[in-house]
C-alpha positions in Angstrom: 0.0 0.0 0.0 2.5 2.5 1.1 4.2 1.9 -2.8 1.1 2.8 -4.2 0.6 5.8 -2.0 4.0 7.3 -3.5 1.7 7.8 -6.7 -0.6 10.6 -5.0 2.2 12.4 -3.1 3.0 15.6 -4.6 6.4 15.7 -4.7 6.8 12.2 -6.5 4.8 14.2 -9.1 7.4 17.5 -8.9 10.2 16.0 -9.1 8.5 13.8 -11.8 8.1 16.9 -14.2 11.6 18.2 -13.2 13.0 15.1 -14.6 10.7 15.2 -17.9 11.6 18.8 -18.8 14.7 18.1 -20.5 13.6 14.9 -22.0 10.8 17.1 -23.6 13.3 19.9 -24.8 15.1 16.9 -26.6 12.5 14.9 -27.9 10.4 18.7 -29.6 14.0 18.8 -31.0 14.2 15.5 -32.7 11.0 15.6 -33.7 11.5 18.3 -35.5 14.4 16.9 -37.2 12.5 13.8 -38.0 9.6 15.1 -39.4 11.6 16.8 -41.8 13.0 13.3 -43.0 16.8 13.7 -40.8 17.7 11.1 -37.7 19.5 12.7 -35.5 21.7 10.3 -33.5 24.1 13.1 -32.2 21.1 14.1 -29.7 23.6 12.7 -26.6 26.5 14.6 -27.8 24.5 17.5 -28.4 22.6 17.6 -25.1 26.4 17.5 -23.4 27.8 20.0 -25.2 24.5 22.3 -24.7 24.9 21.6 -20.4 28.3 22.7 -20.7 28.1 25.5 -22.5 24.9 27.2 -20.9 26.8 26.3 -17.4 29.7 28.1 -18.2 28.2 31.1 -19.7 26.9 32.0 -16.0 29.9 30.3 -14.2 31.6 32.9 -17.0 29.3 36.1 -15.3 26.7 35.8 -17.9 23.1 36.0 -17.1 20.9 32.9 -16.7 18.6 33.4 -20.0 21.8 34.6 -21.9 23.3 30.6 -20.7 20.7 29.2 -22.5 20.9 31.6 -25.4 24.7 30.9 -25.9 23.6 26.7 -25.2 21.1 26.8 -28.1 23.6 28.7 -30.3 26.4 25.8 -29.4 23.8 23.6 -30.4 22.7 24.5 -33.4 26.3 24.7 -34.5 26.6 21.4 -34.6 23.4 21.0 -36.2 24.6 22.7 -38.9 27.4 20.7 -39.6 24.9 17.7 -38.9 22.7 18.8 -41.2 25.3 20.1 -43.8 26.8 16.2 -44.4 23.7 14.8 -44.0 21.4 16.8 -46.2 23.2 18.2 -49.6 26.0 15.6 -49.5 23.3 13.0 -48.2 26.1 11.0 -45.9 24.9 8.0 -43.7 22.7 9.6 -41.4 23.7 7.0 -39.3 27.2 7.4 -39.2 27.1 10.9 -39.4 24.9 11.0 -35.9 26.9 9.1 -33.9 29.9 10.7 -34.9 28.3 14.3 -34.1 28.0 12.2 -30.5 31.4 11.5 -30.1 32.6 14.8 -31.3 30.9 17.2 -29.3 31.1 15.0 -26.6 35.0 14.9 -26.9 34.9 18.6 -27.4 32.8 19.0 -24.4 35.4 17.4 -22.4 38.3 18.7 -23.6 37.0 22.5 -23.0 36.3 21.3 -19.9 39.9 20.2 -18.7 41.0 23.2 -21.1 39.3 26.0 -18.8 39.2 24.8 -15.4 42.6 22.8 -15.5 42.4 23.3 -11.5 39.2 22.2 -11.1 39.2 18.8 -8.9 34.9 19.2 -7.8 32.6 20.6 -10.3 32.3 24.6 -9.5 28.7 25.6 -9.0 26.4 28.5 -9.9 23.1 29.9 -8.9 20.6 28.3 -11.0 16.5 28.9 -11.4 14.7 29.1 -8.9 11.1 28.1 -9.1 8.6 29.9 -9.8 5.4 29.7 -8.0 2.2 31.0 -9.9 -0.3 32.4 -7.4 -3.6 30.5 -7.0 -2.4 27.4 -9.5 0.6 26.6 -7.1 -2.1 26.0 -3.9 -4.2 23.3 -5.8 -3.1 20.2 -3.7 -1.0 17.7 -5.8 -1.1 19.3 -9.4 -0.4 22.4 -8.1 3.2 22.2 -6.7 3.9 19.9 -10.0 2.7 21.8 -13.2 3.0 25.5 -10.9 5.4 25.5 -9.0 8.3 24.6 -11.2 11.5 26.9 -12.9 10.7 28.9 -15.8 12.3 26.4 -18.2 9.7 23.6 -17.3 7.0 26.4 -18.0 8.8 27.0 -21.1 9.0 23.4 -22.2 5.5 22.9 -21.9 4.3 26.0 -23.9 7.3 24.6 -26.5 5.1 21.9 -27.0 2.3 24.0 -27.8 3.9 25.9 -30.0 5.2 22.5 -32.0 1.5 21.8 -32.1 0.4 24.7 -33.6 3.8 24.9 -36.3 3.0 22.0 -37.3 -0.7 21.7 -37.5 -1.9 25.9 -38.3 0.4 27.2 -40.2 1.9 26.6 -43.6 5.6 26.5 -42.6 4.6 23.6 -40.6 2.7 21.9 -43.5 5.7 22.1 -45.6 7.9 20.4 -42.9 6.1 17.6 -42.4 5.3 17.4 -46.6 9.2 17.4 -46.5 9.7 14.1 -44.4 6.7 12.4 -46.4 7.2 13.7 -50.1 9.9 16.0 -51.0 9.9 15.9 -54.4 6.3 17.1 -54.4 7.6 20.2 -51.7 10.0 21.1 -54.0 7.1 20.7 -57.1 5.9 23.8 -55.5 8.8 26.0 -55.7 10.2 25.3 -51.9 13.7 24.5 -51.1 13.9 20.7 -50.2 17.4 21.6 -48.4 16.3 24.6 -46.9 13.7 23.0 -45.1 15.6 20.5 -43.9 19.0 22.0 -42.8 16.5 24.6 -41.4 14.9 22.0 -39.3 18.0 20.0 -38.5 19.8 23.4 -36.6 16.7 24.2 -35.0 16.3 20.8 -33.6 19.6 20.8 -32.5 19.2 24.3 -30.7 16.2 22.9 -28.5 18.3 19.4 -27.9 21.2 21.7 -26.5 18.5 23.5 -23.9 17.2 20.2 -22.7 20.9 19.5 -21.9 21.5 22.9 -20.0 18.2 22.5 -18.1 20.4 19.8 -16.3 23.1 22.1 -15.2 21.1 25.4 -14.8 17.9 23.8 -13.6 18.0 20.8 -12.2 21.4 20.9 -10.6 23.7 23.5 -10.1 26.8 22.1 -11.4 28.6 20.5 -14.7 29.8 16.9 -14.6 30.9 14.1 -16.7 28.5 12.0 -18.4 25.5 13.4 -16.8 23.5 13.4 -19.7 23.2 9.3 -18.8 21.9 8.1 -22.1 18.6 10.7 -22.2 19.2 11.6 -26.0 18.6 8.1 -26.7 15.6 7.8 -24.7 14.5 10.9 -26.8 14.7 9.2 -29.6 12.6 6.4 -28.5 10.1 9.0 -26.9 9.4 10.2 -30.7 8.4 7.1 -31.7 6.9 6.5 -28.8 4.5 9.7 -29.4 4.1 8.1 -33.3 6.2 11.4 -34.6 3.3 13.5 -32.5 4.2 16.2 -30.3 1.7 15.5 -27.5 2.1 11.8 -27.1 5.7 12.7 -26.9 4.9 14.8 -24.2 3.1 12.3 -22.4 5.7 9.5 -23.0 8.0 11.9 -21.4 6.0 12.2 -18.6 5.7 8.9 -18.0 9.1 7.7 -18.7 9.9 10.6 -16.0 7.7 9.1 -13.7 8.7 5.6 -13.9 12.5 7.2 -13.4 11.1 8.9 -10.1 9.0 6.1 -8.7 11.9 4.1 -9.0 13.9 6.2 -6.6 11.1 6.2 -3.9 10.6 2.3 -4.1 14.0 1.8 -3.4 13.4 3.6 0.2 9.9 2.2 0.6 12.4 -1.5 0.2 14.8 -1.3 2.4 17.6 -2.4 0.6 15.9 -5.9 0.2 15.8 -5.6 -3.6 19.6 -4.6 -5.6 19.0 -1.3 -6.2 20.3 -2.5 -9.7 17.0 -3.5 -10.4 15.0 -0.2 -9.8 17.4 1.5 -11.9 16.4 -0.7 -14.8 12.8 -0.5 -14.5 12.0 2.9 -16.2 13.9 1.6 -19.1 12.4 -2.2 -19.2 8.9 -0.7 -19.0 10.2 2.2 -21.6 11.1 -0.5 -23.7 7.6 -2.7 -22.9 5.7 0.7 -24.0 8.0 0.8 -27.5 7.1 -2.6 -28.1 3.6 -2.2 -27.5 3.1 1.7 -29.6 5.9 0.9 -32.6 4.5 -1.1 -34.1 1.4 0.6 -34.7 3.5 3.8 -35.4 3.3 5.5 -38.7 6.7 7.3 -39.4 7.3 10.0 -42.1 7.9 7.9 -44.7 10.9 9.7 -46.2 13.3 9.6 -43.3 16.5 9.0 -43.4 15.9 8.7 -47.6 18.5 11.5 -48.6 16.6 13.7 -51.5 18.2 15.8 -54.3 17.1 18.4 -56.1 15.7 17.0 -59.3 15.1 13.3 -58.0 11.7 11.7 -58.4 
């Protein structure tokens, strides 16, 4: 009983949120990329290099918004390189992910040991605080969890929104998703296959690198080695998990956040009977359950990861 009654406590379902926020930065961001026809394996690499760079904008003296600024620009950098071998030169999209992973990741690192040479404990800044909204914040359970959060997680949730409605309301978004499904008939209409794509690509990328620094200037207060912990590849399961829909992406991420938190709290509620091995593994086993279950009904933009060039039919 007392594992069940973790469920309705409200801070299972704060910390909950906390964790999905920069799962749902990432997993906008490959979506986008996606839906424009372009995997995007460097997700992990890019998230790292996005944590470090918003983190050391402020440990730097810059302001909190401008980190984030300066973590989207870092990200879309290497978005643009992703995009620029993948697209026009049509490279492995494959290859050409992973090896954006291990790049930024090895840049990340090296800047790292590069600026703070002395550096034996990760430095720390001041990070958001959260941000109560009046009235919203007092409703018992949802309240503390969807209103009493840091602005990022408010700003994740009205990025999904805004995904929606790009994609669904407005004719940019209607050429994007034309572009994963059909480019030659995009370009039949006079729009820039490429464009659209290396477009989407960087912008992707941009919102990847802010789920990363929500981790350092969010969630913790601190940079440190591989604390991005495999989440860019959860993101990419999360997309298909939401069928390439920016909603049920949401809600996957909520969900895989919430198995990731329950976890925690069962080990306590335990004892230390169980190997705490096991509740580690259970938001991914039962992530992977839920892929099983949703893939295979999932309809996927049928020209991803089909490079396109101009004139091709």
């Amino acid at each position: 009983m007392e594992a069940f009654e973790i469920l309705l406590t409200a801070s299972f379902w704060v910390a909950a949120i906390r964790i999905a926020s920069p799962l749902i930065f990432a997993t906008m961001g490959e979506l986008i990329c996606e839906r424009a026809g372009v995997l995007n394996l460097g997700i992990e690499g890019i998230m790292t290099v996005g944590a470090f760079a918003g983190w050391f904008t402020v440990y730097a003296g810059g302001d909190l918004w401008f980190g984030v600024l300066v973590a989207a620009l870092a990200g879309g950098l290497f978005g643009l390189l992703h995009g620029f071998l993948t697209v026009p030169l049509g490279l492995s999209q494959h290859v050409t992910g992973i090896g954006i992973t291990l790049l930024a990741t090895s840049i990340t690192y090296f800047s790292y040991r590069l600026l703070l040479p002395e550096v034996t404990s990760p430095p720390k800044i001041e990070p958001f605080q959260a941000l109560a909204i009046p009235v919203l914040s007092d409703i018992p359970v949802i309240g503390p969890a969807l209103f009493n959060q840091t602005p990022l997680t408010y700003l994740a949730f009205v990025l999904v929104a805004l995904v929606a409605w790009i994609f669904y309301r407005t004719p940019i978004g209607l050429a994007l998703r034309a572009v994963g499904e059909n480019p030659s008939a995009v370009e039949a209409q006079g729009i820039s296959v490429t464009a659209m794509r290396m477009g989407a690509v960087v912008v992707g990328s941009a919102l990847m690198a802010v789920g990363g620094a929500f981790l350092t200037m969010s969630a913790f207060n601190s940079f440190f080695f591989e604390m991005i912990n495999g989440r860019g590849w959860v993101c990419i399961a999360l997309v298909v998990f939401g069928s390439w829909r920016p909603g049920k992406a949401l809600a996957g991420a909520i969900l895989f956040a919430a198995f990731d938190a329950y976890q925690v709290r069962l080990q306590q509620v335990t004892g230390g009977v169980v190997p705490y091995q096991v509740f580690l593994m259970m938001p991914y086993v039962l992530s992977i359950l839920a892929l099983i279950a949703v893939a295979r009904r999932a309809s996927y933009p049928k020209a991803l990861m089909i490079p396109y060039q101009k004139g091709e039919r």
